[in-house]
N, C-alpha and C positions, 0 to 999 in steps of 0.2 A: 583764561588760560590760553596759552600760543600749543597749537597745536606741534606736535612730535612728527611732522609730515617728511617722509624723506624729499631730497629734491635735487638732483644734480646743477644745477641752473641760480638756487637760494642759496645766498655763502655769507657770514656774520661775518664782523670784520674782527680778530684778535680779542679782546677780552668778552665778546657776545657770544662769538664761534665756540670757545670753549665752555660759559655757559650753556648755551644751545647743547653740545656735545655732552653732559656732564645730565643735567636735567632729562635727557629722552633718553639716560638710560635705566634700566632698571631699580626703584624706590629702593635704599636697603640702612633700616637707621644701624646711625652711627658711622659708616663712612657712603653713602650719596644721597643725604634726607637734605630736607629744610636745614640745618644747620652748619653742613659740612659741604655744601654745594658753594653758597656764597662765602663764606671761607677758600675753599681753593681757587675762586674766580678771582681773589684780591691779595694771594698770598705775596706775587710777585711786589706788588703796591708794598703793603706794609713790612718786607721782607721776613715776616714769620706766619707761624699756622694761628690764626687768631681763636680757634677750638683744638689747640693738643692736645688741652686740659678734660677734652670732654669727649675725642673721637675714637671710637673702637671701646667707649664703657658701656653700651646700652647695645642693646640689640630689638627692643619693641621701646614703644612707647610709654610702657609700664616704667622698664628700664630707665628712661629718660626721665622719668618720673620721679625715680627712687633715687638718683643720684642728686638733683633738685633737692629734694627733700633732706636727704642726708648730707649736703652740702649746708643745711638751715634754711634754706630757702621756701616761701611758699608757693608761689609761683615762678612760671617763664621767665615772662620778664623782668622779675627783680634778680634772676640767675644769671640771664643773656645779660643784663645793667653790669653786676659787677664781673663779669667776664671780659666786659668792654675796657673798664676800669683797672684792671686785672693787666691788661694787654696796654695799657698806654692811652686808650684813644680818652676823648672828652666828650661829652654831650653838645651837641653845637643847634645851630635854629636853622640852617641851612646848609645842606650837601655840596660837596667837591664830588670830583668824579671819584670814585670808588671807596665813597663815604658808606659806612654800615647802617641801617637802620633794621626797626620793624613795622611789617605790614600786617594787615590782616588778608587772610584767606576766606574767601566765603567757603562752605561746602554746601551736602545738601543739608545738612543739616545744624549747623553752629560754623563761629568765626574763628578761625584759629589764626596764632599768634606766630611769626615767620618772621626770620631771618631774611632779609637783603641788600644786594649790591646798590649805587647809584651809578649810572651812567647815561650817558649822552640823554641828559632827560626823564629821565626811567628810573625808577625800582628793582630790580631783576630779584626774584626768587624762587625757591623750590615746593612746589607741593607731591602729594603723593601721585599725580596723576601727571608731573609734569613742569613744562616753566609756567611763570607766572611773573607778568609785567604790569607793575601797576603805576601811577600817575604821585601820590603822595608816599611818605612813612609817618608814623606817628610817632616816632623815636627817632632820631639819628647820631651818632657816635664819626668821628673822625680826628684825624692828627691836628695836633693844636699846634 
């Protein structure tokens, strides 16, 4: 996890800054979770909302759950799969900048399955405590 530190002096350059800015503020599913974070970080890229479909219908995780489910889906990420599919992009073996993928989050207690951005290098995503940059995804989706 990157910590939420303020800092007059630390300044992200354009699409980090807003990440950075978006992640250290307050968790609230459905429009600033894991989902809807890397969505707005990359909206300008793909010139649309890549979760219209899904933001502002859950409010807990249960939520998020039941719409999955009631969609036909049994899990995440066969949901976040065809939502990608859905939106245009393709499954690819290697990221562009502001490629989508998923990561996994450790917590204390199990791995959870997140939505992120790719740039300069990076992973970028949202957990509940925060950003969250990591080195791999083990899915990634982008424009073909």
């Amino acid at each position: 996890l990157t910590k939420c530190t303020p800092s007059k002096t630390r300044r992200y350059p354009g699409l980090i800054d807003l990440f950075m800015k978006l992640s250290c503020e307050p968790f609230e599913y459905g429009s600033n979770d894991c989902c809807t974070v890397p969505a707005d970080c990359v909206k300008g890229h793909y010139a649309r909302d890549l979760m219209k479909d899904w933001r502002g219908r859950y409010a807990s995780f249960a939520g998020l759950t039941r719409i999955i489910r009631e969609a036909g889906f049994g899990d995440f990420e066969s949901a976040f799969a065809d939502t990608m599919a859905k939106q245009g992009l393709k499954e690819a073996q290697t990221p562009n900048e502001c490629a989508i993928g998923l990561i996994g989050i450790l917590t204390e207690t199990e791995i959870l399955t997140a939505p992120a951005f790719y740039s300069k290098g990076w992973w970028h995503g949202r957990s509940h405590e925060g950003p969250v940059v990591v080195k791999k995804a083990f899915r990634i989706w982008d424009k073909q």
